[in-house]
C-alpha positions in Angstrom: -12.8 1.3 -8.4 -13.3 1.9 -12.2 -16.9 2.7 -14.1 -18.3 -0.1 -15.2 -20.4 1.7 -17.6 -21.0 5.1 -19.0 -24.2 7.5 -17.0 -26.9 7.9 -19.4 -29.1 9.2 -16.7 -30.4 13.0 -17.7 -31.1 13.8 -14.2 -27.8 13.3 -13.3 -25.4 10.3 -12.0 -24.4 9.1 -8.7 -21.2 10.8 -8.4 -20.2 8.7 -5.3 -18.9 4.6 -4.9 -18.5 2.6 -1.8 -15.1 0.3 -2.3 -13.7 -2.1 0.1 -10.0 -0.8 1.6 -8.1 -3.8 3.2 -6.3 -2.9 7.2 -4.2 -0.3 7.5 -4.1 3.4 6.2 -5.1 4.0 3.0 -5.0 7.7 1.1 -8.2 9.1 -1.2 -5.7 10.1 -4.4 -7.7 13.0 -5.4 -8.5 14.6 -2.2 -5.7 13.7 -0.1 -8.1 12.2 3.0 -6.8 9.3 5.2 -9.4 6.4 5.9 -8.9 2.8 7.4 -8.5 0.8 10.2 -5.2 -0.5 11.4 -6.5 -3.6 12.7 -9.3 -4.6 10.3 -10.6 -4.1 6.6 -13.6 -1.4 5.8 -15.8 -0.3 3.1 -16.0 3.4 2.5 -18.4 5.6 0.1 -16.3 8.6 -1.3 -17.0 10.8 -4.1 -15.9 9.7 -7.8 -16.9 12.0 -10.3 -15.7 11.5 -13.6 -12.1 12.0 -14.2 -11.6 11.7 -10.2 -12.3 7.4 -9.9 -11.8 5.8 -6.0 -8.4 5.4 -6.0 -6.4 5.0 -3.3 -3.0 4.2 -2.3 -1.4 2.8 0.8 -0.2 5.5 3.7 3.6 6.3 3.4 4.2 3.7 0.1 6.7 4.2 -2.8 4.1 3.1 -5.2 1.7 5.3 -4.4 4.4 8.5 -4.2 5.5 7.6 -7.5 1.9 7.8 -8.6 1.1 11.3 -7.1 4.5 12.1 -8.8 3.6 10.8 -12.2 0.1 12.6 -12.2 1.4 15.7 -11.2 4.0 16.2 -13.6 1.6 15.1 -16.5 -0.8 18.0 -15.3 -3.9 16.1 -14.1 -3.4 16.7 -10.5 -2.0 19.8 -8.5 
């Protein structure tokens, strides 16, 4: 769930987004949290501070290894 524009707020931003996740098990990138239903689609509000967007991948999917991998080994996730 990308920014759609840049905060120009000086009291600060609202560091959180709600996004809708399809059924199943889906995994917050940056914080490693499960969240979903098996049998039915959801919306969810997780932080997103920026440089940390909503992403999320599928539970136990190659994409989403491969993009852990790829983000780790270019240093901009532990």
């Amino acid at each position: 769930a990308p920014y759609l524009s840049k905060c120009s707020d000086p009291r600060g931003c609202d560091d959180e987004r709600e996004v809708y996740l399809p059924a199943g098990e889906w995994i917050h990138l940056w914080s490693g949290g499960a969240v979903g239903q098996r049998a039915r689609g959801m919306n969810v509000t997780v932080a997103a501070p920026p440089g940390e967007p909503a992403v999320f991948y599928r539970r136990n999917s190659a994409a989403g290894a491969a993009l852990v991998a790829e983000l780790r080994a270019a240093g901009v996730m532990q």
